[in-house]
C-alpha positions in Angstrom: 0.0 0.0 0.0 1.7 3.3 -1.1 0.8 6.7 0.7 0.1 9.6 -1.6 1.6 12.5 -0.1 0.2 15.6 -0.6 1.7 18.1 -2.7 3.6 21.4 -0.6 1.0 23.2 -2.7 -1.7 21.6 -1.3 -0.4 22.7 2.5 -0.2 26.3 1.0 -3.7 26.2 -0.2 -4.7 25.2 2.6 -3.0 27.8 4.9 -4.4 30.6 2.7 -8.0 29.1 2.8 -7.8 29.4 6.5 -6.5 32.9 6.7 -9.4 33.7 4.4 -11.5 32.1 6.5 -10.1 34.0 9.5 -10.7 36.8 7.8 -6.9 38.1 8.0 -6.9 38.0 4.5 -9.6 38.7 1.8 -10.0 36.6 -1.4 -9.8 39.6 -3.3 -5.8 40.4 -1.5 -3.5 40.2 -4.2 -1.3 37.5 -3.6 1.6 39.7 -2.3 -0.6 40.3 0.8 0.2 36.6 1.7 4.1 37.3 1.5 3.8 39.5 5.0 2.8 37.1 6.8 5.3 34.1 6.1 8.5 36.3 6.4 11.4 34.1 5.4 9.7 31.6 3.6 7.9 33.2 1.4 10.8 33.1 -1.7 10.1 29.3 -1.7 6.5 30.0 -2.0 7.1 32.8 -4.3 9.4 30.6 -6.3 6.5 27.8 -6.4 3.5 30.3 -7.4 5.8 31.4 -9.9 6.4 28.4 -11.4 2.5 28.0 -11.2 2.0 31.0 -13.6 0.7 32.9 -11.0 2.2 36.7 -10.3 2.3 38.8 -6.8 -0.8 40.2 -8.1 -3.0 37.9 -8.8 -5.9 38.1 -6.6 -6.1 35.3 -3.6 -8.9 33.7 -5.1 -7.1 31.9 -8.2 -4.9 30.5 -5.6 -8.0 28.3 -3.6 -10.0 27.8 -7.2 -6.8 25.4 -8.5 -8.2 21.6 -8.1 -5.1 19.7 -8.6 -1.9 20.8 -8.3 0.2 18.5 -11.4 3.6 19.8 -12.3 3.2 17.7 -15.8 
């Protein structure tokens, strides 16, 4: 039986969903927004969204509407 183990991507969606859901963030906060509150780890994450096509701009939202995150 092999575990599947969830993409880093996954986590980060997940994080950002529940500072939405706190409401420390809106859905409408450009991504940037996000980069405050992880401090020295946010290059990795930059680096990742990046690589996901998504820019410091882009609105929160696009980030939680992504349904699988395949690096094919």
């Amino acid at each position: 039986m092999t575990k599947q183990v969830a993409h880093p991507m996954v986590k980060f969606q997940r994080k950002v969903s529940s500072l939405v859901d706190s409401k420390i963030i809106k859905p409408t906060d450009s991504i940037s927004k996000i980069a405050l509150l992880y401090g020295e780890d946010w290059s990795y994450w930059k680096q990742e969204l990046a690589e996901f096509g998504f820019s410091m701009q882009d609105p929160v939202q696009e980030v939680l509407a992504v349904e699988a995150w395949d690096e094919d």
